[in-house]
N, C-alpha and C positions, 0 to 999 in steps of 0.2 A: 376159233381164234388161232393166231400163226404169229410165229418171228419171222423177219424178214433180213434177208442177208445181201449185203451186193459184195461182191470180193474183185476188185479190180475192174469196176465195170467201165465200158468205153463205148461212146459212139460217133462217128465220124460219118459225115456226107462225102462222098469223092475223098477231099486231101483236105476237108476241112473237118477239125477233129473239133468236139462240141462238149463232148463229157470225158476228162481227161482221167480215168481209172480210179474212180470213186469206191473208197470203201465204206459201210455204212452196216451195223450193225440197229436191227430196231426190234424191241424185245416184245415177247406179247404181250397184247391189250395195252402197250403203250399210243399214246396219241402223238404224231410226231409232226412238226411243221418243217416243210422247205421251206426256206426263205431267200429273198433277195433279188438285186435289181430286174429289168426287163433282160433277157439276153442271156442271162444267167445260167440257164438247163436245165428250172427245178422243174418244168413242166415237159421238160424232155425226158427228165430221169424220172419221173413220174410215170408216162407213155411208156418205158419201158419196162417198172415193173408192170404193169398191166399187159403188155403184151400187143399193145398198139406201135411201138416202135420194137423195132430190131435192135438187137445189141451189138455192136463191131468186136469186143472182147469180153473178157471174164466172166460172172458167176452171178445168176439172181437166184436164190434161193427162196420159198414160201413156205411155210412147216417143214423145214427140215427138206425140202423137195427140189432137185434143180430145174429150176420151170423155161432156160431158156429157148427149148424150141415148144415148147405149148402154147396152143391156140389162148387168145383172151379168154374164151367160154370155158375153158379146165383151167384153167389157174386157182377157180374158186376166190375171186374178186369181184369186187362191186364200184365202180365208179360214177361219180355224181360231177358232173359236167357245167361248166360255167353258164351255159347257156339253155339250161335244163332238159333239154333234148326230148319235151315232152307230147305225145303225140293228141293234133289237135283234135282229132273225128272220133277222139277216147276221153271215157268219163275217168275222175281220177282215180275207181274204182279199177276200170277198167287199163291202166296208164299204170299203175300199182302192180298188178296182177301179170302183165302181159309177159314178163321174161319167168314167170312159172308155168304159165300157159304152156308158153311155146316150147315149154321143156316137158312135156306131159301131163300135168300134176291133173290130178281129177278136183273138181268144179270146190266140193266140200275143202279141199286142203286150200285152195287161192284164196276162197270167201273167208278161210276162217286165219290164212295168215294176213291178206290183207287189213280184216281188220282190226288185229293185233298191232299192225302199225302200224295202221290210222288211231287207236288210241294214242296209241306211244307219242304220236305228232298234234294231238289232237285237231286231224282230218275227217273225222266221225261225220259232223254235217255236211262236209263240201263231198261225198263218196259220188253223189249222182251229178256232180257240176262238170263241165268242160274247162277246159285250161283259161280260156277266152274270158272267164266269167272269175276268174282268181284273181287275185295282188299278186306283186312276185315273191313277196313272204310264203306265199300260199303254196306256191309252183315249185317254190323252193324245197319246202315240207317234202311234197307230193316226190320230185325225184328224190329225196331222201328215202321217202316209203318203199318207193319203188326197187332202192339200193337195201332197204332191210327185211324186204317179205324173204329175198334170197338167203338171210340168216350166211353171208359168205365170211371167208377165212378174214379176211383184209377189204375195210375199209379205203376206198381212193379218190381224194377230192381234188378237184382242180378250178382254185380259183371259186369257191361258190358263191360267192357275195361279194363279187364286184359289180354287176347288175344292181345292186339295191341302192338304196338311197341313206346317208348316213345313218340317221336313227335306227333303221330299219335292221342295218348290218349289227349292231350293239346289241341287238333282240336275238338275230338269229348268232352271233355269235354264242351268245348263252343257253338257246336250244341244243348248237351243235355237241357243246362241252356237257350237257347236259344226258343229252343222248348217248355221248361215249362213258358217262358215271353206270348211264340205264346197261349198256348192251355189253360194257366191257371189252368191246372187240376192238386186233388194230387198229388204228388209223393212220393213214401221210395225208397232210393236207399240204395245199401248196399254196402261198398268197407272195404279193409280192409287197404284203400290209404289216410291217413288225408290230402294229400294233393289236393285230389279230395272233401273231407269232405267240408274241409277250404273252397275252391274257389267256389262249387256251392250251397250248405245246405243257405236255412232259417234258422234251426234248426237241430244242428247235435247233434243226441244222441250216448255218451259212453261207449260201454258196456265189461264188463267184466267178466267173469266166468257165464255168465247166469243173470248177474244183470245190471241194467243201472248203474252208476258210476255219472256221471252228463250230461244233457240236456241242449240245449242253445243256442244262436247265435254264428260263427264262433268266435265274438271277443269275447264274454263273455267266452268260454271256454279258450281263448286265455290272455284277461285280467287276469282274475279270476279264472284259474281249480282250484275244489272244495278239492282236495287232488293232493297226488304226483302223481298219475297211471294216470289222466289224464294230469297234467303236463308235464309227462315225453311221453306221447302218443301226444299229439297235440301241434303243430310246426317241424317247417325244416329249422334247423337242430335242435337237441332234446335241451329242457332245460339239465341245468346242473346242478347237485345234488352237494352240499358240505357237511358233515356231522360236526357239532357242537354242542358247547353248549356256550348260549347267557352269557355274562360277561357286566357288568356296561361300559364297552369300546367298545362292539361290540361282533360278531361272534369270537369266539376264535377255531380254526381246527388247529391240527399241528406247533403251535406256529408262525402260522399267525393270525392277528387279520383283520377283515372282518368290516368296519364300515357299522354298521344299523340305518335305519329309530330311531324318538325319541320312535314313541310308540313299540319298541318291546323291549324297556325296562318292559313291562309287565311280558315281559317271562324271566326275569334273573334268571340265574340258570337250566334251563331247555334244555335238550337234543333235537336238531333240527336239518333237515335237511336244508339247507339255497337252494332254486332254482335261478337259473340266466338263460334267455335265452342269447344264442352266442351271437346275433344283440345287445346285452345291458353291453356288456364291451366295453370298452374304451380306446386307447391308449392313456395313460398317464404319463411323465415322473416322476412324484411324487406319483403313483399309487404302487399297490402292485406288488412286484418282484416276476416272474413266470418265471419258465425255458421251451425254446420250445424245443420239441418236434416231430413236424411236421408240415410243412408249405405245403398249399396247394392255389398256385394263379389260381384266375380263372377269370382274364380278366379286368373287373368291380370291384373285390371286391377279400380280400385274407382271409381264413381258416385255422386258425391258431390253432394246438392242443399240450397246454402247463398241466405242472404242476404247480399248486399250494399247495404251502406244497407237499403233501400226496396224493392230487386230481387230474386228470386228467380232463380236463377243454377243453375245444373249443373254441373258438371266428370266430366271425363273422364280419368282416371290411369293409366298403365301402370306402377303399382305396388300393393300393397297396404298401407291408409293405419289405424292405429289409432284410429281416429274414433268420437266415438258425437254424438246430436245435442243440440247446446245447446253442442256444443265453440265453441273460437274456432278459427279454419284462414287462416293465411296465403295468398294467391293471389297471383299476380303473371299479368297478361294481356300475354299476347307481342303484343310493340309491332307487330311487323312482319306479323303477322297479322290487325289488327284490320280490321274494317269498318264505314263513318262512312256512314248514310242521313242524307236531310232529313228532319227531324219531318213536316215541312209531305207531303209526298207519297209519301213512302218512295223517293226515287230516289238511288243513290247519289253519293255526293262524293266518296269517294276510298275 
């Protein structure tokens, strides 16, 4: 197990600059998620702790070790591949074992750490099967084994479960989190799923355009994102944006008025955008009149996407609501949940 350090790291193709001097501290046997949209970098800055990309600047540290001219094979990493890179004319016995082989180990050490990890995954019965003859749950396991017969410093996933099929991904998300309870070693995972972010991350970092955006625990991004990008990027279903400007009565948008908390009497007069996540309105018949738009029940709880004023809004119920669209629907936004960015830059106010 290893901490992982990046201290101003950079990487640029030609004049096109892609990871803009990211610093990132990631402690050991913490599980850490990149996150965020396609284009991002997290799978770039991913490639280059491993050692698959080159770095145009600063510092990638691994235990203590400054690793950036080391080959992938001495960095003492392990990475597990979106597309399981599993070899097909090899048993998963065989597919497990093969990066101890090639590094000399004698016959007894491969057999007996193989299937150590085949317990651990429980790949016990599939040891003599071919990839061909697996689910991609199965495949999925299998390069995981294959990343833990090596016992390395740092776990590195890229992307594992976007091949599977929803249910599927739910499963092995709870393998994976499960497996880092068992083994305790680093991890960076990278998805571009916040809802993979959310449920397994220590610490999930933000990143956008090449830059982190904000770092943190599942709730803290969730309580407190640091601006609107991560606001509107972490939770499911997305916060809601309202665009205003704060009046000694509240939010004023569209000639509704929005009551706020006391202290964002600070900002009176100033142009904002107001956030609400869906799960934080409230049906209320003394609340704000909103026209629906689309009601969607789902069982347990009904999804409700109305207007307000000018805004097209969401809600989130943990009831089921006899709605159809073109209703009028009472809301009330819980005061103490709201979140106030600047128009001007999206960074938060309070």
């Amino acid at each position: 197990m290893a901490e992982v350090t990046l201290t101003n790291t950079r990487k640029a193709y030609g004049n096109v600059n892609v990871i803009h001097g990211v610093d990132l501290d990631i402690e050991d046997g913490q599980f850490v998620v990149l996150v965020g949209p396609s284009g991002c970098g997290k799978s770039t800055l991913l490639r280059m702790v491993a050692g698959l990309e080159t770095i145009t600047g600063g510092e990638i540290s691994i235990g203590g070790k400054v690793v950036n001219n080391l080959d992938p094979k001495d960095r003492d990493i392990a990475m597990v591949f979106q597309n399981y890179a599993l070899y097909p004319h090899m048993t998963v016995a065989t597919n497990m074992g093969f990066s101890l082989e090639h590094r000399g180990g004698s016959k007894s050490e491969i057999a007996e750490r193989v299937h150590w990890a085949a317990g651990i995954l429980g790949l016990t019965p599939l040891l003599d099967r071919y990839p061909r003859q697996l689910s991609g749950g199965q495949r999925q396991r299998v390069a995981m084994g294959r990343a833990i017969v090596r016992s390395p410093q740092v776990f590195l996933f890229d992307e594992p479960l976007s091949n599977l099929d929803a249910k599927l991904r739910v499963v092995m998300r709870g393998e994976i989190k499960a497996l880092h309870e068992k083994l305790k070693t680093t991890m960076i995972y990278v998805t571009h799923d916040q809802i993979e972010a959310m449920t397994m991350a220590d610490k999930i970092v933000v990143l956008n355009g090449g830059r982190i955006e904000q770092a943190g625990t599942p709730l803290e991004l969730y309580d407190r994102p640091a601006n609107q990008f991560v606001a509107g990027f972490i939770g499911s279903p997305a916060m809601n944006f309202i665009p205003g400007k704060i009046r000694a009565e509240g939010l004023v948008t569209s000639d509704v008025v929005i009551p706020l908390p006391r202290s964002a009497q600070e900002h009176v007069g100033q142009d904002v955008v107001l956030g609400v996540r869906p799960e934080h309105l409230v049906a209320e018949e003394s609340g704000i009149a909103t026209l629906v738009t689309l009601v969607e029940p789902m069982g347990h709880e009904t999804q409700i996407s109305m207007m307000l004023g000018q805004t097209l809004i969401h809600g989130l119920f943990r009831e089921r609501l006899p709605l159809r669209p073109g209703s009028i629907f009472h809301v009330r936004l819980t005061t103490d949940k709201l979140h106030i960015f600047s128009a001007a830059d999206g960074h938060r106010l309070m």
